[in-house]
N, C-alpha and C positions, 0 to 999 in steps of 0.2 A: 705413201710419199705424196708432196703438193706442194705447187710453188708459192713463194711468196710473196709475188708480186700480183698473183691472180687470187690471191687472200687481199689482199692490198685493194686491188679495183674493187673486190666486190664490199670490201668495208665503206671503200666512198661511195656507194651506192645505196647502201644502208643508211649510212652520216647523212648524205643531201636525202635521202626521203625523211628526215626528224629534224633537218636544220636547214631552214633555207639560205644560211649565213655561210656555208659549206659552199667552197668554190676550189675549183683543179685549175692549174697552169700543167703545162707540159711543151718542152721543147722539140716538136716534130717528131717525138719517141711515144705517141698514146699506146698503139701497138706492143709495145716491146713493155712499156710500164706497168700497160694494162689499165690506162686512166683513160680505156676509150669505153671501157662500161660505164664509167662517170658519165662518158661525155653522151654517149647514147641515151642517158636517160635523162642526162639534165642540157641539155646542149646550147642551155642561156649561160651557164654556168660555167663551162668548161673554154680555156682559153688555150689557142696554138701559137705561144710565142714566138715558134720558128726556130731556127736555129741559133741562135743569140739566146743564150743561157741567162749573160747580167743585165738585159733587158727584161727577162722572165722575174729576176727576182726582184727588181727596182718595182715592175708592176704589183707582185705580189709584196712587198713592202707597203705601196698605195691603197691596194684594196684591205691590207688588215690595219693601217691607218685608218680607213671606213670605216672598218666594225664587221668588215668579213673573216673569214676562217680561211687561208687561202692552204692548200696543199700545194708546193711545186714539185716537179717531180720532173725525174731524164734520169741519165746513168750516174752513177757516183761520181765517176770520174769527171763529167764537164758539170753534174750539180756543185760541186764544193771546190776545187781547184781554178778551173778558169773564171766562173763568177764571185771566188774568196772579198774583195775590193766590197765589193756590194755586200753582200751579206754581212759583211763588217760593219759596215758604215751606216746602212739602211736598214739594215737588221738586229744586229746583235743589241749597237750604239743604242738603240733609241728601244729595248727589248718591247719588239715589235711580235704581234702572236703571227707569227709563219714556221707553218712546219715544210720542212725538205722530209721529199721522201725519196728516196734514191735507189734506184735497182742497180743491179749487173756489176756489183761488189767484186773484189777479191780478184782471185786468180782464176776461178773458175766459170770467168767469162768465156776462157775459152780460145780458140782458133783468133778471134779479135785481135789479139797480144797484149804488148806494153802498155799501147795507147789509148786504149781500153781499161784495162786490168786494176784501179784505184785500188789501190793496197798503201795511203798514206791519206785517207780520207778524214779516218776516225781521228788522229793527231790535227788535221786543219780543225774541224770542229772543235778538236777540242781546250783550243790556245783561244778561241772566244767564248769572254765572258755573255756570261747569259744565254749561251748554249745547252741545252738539255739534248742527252745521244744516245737512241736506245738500236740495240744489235737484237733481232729476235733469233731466238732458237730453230724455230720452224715457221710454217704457215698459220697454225691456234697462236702463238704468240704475236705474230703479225698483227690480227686481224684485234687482238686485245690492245696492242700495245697503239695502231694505227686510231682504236676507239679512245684509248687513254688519252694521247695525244690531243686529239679533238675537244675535250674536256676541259685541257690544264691550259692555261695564258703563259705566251713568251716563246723564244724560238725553240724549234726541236729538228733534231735530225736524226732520220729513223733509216736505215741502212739493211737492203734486201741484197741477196743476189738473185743470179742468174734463173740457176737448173734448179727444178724439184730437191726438195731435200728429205728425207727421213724424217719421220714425226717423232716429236719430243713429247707435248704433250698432245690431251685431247682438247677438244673445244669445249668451252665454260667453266674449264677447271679453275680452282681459286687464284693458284699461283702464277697464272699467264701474267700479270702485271705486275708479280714482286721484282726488284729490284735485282736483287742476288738470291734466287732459291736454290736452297740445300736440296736436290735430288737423291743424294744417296750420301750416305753417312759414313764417315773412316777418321780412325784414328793415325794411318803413319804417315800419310801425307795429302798437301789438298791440290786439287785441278781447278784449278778458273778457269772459264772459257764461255766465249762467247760466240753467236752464228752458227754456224755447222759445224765448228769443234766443239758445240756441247756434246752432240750425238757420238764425237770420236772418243771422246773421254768419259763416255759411258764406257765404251767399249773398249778400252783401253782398261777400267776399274775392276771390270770384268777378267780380264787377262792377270793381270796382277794381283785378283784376289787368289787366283789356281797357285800365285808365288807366296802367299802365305801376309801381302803385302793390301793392307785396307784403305783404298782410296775415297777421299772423300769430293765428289764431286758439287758443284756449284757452279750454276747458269748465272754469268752477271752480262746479264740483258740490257743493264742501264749502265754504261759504261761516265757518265756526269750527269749527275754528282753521283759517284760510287756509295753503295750501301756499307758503311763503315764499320758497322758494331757486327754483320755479320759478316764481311773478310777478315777484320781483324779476331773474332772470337774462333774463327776455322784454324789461322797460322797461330795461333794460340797453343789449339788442341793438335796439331801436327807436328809444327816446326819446319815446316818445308812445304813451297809451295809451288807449284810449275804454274802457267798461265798457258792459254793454249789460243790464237786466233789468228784468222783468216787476214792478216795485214800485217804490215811489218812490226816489227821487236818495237821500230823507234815511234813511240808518240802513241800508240794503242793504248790496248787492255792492259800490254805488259806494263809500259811505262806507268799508267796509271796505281796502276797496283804495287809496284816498287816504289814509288813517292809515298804511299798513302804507307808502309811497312816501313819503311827506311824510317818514316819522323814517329810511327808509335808503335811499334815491336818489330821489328829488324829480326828476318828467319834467312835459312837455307831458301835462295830462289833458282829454277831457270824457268826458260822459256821455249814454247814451240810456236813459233811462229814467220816471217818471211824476214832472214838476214840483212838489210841493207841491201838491197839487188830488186832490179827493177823484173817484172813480169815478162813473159815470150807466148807466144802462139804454141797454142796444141791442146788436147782433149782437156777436160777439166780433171780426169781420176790421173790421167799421165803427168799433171799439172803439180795435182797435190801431194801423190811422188817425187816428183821433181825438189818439190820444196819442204819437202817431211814434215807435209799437214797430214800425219795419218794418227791411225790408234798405236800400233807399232816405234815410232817416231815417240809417242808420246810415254808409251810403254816402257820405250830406253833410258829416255830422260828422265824418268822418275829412279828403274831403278839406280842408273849413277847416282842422281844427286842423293837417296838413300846410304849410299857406298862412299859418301863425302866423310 
């Protein structure tokens, strides 16, 4: 297990020693992001916008107007919602290269609570054009997806959480950067998922394969622009498909993926993901009980919608 936020710091440390065009914002949160290994090695570099989020990004709009690489970076919740205006106008409008990189995702922030807890982040992102949105699996994806990013022109928002997560892949492996990779292969129904419900819907395929029931899983890591030829070629070969992610039903993965079937093969859907209901305070595992982000959860939902 490894966090991804501490894959995160140490990729901007890597980036700025090959790019002196690599530069960090962060709003009073280096600590918690982990963009204080940036700042420690490069500390012309690294900038503490304070607590003023749409200030962070208006600067960082400026310096990748320059010809910089800016990363900002704080928690999901005040990166994308309180400074949305900005990134709009200053970002998106003028497809400016700034990537958001945003920690402390989801429910499994924790004890924090509601006001905390960004579980409608992926949806603001993803109603602006000229947005690119990648969800990594684990920590190796992180640190692929954090390099990819650095590479491509135009905005990106790359969405970490909290706590340590379970590894997905290893480091170097080919598929850290695909789109939508096929992890495990099944013919009666497929799991999408994204973040820490990749690792649930392993283990969810696992349980259902004891039911005689072949799940086919798939990491869709780049949430826009969705990998198309392989969701649509998986609900092809299934007919049913669940989606599984750490944010709400409305404006995610789910949404994403019911647009993208709805207009060219329309299957058997549900979803496991957070109902329309805002976030509460308490442990991250009591959390994702709470809101039936589990393998179990995911387990049942497949075999009903099978039983449709």
């Amino acid at each position: 297990m490894a966090e991804m936020r501490t894959a995160y710091g140490q990729a901007l440390v890597e980036l700025g020693g090959e790019n002196e065009d690599i530069v960090v914002l962060d709003a009073d949160l280096s600590a918690s992001t982990k963009t204080s290994m940036f700042r420690e090695a490069f500390p012309h570099r690294h900038f503490n916008a304070g607590i003023a989020e749409s200030n962070m990004m208006g600067m960082a709009a400026g310096l990748a107007a320059s010809g910089k690489i800016p990363f900002a970076s704080t928690f999901a919740m005040f990166g994308t919602a309180r400074p949305y205006e900005v990134i709009r106008n200053l970002i998106c409008h003028p497809n400016l290269n700034v990537k958001i990189a945003c920690t402390h995702a989801g429910v499994t922030v924790g004890e924090d609570g509601a006001t905390h807890q960004a579980i409608e982040d992926i949806a603001i992102m993803r109603a602006l054009p000229n947005m690119r949105i990648y969800v990594p699996a684990d920590a190796a994806q992180t640190t692929a997806l954090v390099k990819k990013a650095a590479q491509e022109k135009g905005p990106t928002y790359i969405r970490m959480v909290r706590s340590a997560c379970k590894d997905v892949y290893e480091e170097g492996e080919p598929a850290l950067t695909k789109a939508a990779d096929v992890l495990k292969e099944g013919a009666h129904i497929s799991l999408f998922a994204c973040g820490i419900m990749v690792e649930k819907a392993l283990s969810a395929a696992d349980a259902l394969k004891e039911k005689g029931i072949e799940a086919e899983v798939i990491n869709v890591a780049q949430i826009k622009p969705l990998d198309e030829e392989v969701l649509i070629a998986s609900a092809k070969k299934t007919g049913a498909v669940i989606c599984c992610e750490e944010h709400s039903v409305i404006g995610g993965l789910s949404s994403a993926v019911a647009e993208l079937l709805a207009q060219k093969h329309p299957v058997k859907m549900a979803f496991v993901g957070i109902d329309d209901r805002f976030g509460q305070s308490g442990k991250p595992d009591e959390l994702l009980k709470e809101y039936q982000l589990t393998e179990i959860a995911i387990e049942s939902k497949a075999q009903s919608l099978l039983n449709k």
